[in-house]
C-alpha positions as CSV (number, residue, x, y, z in Angstrom):
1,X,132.6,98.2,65.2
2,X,134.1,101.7,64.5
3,X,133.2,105.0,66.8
4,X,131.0,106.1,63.3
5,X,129.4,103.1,64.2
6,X,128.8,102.9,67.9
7,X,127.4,106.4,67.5
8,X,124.6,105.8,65.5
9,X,123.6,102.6,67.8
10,X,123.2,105.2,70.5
11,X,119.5,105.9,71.8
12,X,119.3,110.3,72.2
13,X,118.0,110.6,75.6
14,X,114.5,112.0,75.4
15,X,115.1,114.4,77.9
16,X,118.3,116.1,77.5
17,X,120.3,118.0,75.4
18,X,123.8,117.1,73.9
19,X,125.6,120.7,73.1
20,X,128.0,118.5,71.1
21,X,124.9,117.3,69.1
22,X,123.5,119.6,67.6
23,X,122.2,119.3,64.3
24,X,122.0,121.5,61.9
25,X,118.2,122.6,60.5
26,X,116.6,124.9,57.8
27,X,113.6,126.7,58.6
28,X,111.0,126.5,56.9
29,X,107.4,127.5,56.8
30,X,106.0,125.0,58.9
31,X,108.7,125.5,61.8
32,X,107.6,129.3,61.7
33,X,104.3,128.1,61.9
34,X,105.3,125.9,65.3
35,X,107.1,129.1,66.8
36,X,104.2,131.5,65.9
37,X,101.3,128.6,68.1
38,X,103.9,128.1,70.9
39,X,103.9,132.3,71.0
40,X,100.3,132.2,71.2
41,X,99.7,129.2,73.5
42,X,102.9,129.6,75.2
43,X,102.9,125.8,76.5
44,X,101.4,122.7,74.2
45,X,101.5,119.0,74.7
46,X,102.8,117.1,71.2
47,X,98.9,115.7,71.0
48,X,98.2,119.6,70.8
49,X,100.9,120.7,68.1
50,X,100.3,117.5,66.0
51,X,96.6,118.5,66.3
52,X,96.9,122.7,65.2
53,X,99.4,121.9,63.0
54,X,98.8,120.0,59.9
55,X,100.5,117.1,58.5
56,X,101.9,113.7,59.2
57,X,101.5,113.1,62.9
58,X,105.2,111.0,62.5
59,X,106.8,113.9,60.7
60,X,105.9,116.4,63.2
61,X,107.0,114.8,66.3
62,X,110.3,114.3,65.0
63,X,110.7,117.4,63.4
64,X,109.6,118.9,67.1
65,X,112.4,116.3,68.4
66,X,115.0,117.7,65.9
67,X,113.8,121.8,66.5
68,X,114.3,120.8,70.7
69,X,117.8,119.1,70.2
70,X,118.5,121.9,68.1
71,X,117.1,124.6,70.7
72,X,114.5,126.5,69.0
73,X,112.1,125.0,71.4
74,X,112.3,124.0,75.0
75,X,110.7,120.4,75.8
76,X,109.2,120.0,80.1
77,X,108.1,116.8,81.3
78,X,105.7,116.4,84.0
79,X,106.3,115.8,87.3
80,X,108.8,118.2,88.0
81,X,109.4,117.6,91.4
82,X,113.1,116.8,92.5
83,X,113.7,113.1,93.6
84,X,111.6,111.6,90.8
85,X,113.1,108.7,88.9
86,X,111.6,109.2,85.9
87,X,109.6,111.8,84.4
88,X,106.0,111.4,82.0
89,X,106.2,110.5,78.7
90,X,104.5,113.0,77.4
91,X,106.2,116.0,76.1
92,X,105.4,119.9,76.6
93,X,107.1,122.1,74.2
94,X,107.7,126.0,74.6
95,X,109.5,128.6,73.0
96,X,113.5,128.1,73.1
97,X,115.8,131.4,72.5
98,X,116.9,130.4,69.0
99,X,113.0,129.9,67.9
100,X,112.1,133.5,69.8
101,X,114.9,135.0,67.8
102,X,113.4,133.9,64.6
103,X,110.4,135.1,65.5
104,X,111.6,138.6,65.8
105,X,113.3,137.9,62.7
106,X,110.7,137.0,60.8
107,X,107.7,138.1,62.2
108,X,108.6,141.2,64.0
109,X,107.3,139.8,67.5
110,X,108.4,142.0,70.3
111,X,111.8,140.7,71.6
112,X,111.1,141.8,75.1
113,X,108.0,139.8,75.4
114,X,109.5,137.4,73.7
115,X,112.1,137.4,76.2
116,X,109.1,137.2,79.2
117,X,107.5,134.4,77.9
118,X,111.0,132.4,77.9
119,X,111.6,133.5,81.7
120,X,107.8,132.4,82.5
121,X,108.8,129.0,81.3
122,X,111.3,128.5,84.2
123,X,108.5,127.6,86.6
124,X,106.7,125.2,88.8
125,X,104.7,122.6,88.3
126,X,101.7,124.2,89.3
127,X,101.8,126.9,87.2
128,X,102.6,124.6,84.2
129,X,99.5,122.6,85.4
130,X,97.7,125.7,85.3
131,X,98.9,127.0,82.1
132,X,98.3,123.5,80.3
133,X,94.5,123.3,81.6
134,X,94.4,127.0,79.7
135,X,96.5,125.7,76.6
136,X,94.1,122.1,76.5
137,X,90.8,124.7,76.4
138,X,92.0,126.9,73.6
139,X,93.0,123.8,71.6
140,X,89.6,122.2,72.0
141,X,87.9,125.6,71.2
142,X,90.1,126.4,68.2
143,X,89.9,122.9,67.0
144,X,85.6,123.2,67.2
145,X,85.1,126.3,65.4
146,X,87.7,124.9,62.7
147,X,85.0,122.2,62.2
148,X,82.2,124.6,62.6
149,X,81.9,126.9,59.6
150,X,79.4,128.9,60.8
151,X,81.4,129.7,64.0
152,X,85.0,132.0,64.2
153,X,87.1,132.7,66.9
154,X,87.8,136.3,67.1
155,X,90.2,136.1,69.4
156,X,91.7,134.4,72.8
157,X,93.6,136.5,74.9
158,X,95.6,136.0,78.2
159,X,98.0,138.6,78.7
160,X,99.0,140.6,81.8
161,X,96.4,143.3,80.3
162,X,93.7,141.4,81.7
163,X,94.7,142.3,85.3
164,X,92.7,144.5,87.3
165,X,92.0,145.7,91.4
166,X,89.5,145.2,93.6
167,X,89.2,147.2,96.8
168,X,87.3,145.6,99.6
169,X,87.3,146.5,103.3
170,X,90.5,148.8,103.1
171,X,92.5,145.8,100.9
172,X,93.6,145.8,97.6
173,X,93.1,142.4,95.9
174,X,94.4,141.6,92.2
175,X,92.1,140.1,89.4
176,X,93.7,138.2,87.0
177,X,91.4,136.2,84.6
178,X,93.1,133.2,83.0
179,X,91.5,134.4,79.5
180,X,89.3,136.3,77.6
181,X,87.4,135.3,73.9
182,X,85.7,136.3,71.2
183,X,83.4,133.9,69.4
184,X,81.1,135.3,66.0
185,X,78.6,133.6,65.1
186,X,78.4,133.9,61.2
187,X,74.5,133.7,60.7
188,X,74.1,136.1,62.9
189,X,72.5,133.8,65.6
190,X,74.0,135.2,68.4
């Protein structure tokens, strides 16, 4: 067997990256469409993408495989504690640099959140936990009023805007809601 050979009988390792294997990719409407709901939901598990975005469940996961190895997105497996042997199965995808960048390329996103949301992906596995529970809600609720005609979702927000101060007893406490939404009813029911 020739090194061409031996190559291509090599399994990729699902969870990391070779900088000497990159491959080279296009973009093209769908991707933007996987960088502008990893924006908005900031973490996804694959069930979710292959879920809000439409299409061959096949194609997308390896077209998220190939947009990972070619770092436009991040991918995070759960646990992340040190010491494990082996981590889940199931991948959560994020926002890489190189899909931020197009982004602000293309759709004019703020680079310096942009920028935010890449840092806030560096982080434990609580706050991933957290974050997921969030990201599994607004999937569910976008997915609903998708099969509900009569029902829209305005909007789903879950920014640092949300953050406000109670002052109790002489202490200042933060408030922080996880999220807050608009739903319309479009009979007018409610």
């Amino acid at each position: 067997m020739n090194q061409a050979t031996t190559q291509k009988l090599t399994r990729r390792s699902r969870y990391t990256r070779d900088r000497k294997d990159v491959p080279d990719v296009v973009i093209g409407a769908r991707d933007i469409q996987i960088f502008k709901t990893l924006y908005d939901f900031r973490f996804l598990r694959t069930d979710h993408l292959v879920r809000l975005i439409k299409g061959d469940r096949t194609s997308i996961e390896k077209r998220l495989a190939k947009l990972w190895r070619a770092y436009y997105l991040e991918r995070i497996f759960l646990p992340i504690w040190p010491g494990r042997p082996k981590p889940s199965l199931k991948g959560i995808y994020a926002l890489d640099k190189r899909g931020a960048e197009m982004l602000t390329d293309v759709e004019g996103i703020n680079p310096t959140h942009l920028r935010h949301q890449i840092r806030d992906r560096q982080t434990g596995e609580r706050y991933l936990k957290h974050y997921l529970m969030i990201s599994n809600f607004r999937t569910i609720l976008t997915l609903a009023t998708e099969e509900r005609r009569n029902l829209e979702l305005l909007f789903f927000r879950h920014d640092k805007s949300l953050e406000d101060r109670v002052r109790t007893k002489g202490e200042t406490y933060p408030v922080v809601p996880d999220a807050y939404i608009g739903l319309k009813d479009k009979e007018g029911k409610f």
